[in-house]
C-alpha positions in Angstrom: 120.3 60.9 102.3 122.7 57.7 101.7 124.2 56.7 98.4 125.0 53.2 98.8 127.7 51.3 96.4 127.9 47.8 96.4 131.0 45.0 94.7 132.6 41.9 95.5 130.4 40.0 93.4 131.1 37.8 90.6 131.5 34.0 89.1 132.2 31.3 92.0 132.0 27.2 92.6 129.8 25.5 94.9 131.4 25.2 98.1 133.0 28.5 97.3 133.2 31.8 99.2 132.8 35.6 98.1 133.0 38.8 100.2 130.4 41.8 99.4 130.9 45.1 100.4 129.0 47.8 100.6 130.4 51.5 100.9 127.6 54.5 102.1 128.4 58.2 102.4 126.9 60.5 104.7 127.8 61.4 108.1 125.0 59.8 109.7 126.1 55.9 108.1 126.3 54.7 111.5 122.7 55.4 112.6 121.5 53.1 110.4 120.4 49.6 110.5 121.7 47.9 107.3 120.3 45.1 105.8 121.0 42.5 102.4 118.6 41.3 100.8 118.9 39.2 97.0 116.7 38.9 94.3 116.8 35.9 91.6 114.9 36.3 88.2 111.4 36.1 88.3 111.3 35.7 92.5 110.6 38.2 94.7 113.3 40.2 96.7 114.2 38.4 100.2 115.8 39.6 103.3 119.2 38.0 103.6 120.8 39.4 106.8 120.4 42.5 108.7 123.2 44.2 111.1 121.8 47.4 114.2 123.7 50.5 113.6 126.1 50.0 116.1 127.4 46.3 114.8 126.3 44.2 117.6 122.9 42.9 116.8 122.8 40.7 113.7 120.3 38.5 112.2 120.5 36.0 109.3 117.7 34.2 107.2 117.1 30.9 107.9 118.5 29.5 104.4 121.9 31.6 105.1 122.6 31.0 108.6 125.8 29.4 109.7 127.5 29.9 105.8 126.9 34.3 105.9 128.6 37.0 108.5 127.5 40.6 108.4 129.4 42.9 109.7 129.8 46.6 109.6 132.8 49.2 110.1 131.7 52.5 110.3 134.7 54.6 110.5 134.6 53.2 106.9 131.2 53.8 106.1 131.1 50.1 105.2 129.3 47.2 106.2 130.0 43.7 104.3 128.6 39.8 103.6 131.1 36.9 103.9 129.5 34.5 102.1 130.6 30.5 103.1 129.9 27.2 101.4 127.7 28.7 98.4 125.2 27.2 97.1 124.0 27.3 93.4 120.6 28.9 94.9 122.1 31.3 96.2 122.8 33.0 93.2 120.9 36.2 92.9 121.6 40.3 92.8 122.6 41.0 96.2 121.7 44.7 97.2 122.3 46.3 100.3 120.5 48.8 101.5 119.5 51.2 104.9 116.6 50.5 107.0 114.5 53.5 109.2 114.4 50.9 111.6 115.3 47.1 112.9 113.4 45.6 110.1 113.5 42.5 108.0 110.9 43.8 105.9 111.7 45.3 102.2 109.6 48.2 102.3 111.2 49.4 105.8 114.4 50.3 104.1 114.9 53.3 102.3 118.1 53.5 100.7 119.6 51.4 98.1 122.6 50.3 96.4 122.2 49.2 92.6 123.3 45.6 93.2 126.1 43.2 92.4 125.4 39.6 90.6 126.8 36.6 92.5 126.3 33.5 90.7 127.1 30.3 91.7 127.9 27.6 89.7 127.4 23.3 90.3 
């Protein structure tokens, strides 16, 4: 089991930057894949970016890549989204969560945090 807590969001400008975090417990944190995905009203929820258990494999979506980092520390049970250059799509409820395995796909992830709203405005 893996309670997962997200923050960091809130209110920025185009062009802007925000840092999410998102702090698991459990012994086992680091065995994990982690992913975030973001949900706007009335769309579906998407994969974002996804980080392997041990921090070196990443992968990014193509509409994020180059502006978001995910990175993980698991001595602090955390793993994290620097987000660069927002745009105003990218506002949405970000919610991380952990994945069974290496996996881009929603259902593949088991445990999830409750979200946190970024919104970014023109």
């Amino acid at each position: 089991q893996v309670q997962l807590l997200e923050s960091g969001g809130g209110l920025v400008q185009a062009g802007g930057s925000l840092r999410l975090s998102c702090a698991g417990s459990g012994r086992t944190f680091s065995s994990y894949p982690m992913g975030w995905f973001r949900q706007s009203p009335g769309k579906e929820r998407e994969f974002v970016a996804r980080i392997g258990g041990s921090g070196f494999s990443t992968d990014y979506a193509d509409s994020v890549k180059g502006r978001f980092t995910i990175s993980r520390d698991n001595a602090k049970n955390t793993v994290y989204l620097q987000m660069n250059s927002l745009k105003p799509e990218d506002t949405a409820v970000y919610y991380c969560a952990a994945g069974a395995k290496w996996s881009w796909l929603v259902n593949d992830y088991a445990y999830w945090g409750q979200g946190t709203q970024v919104t970014v405005s023109s």
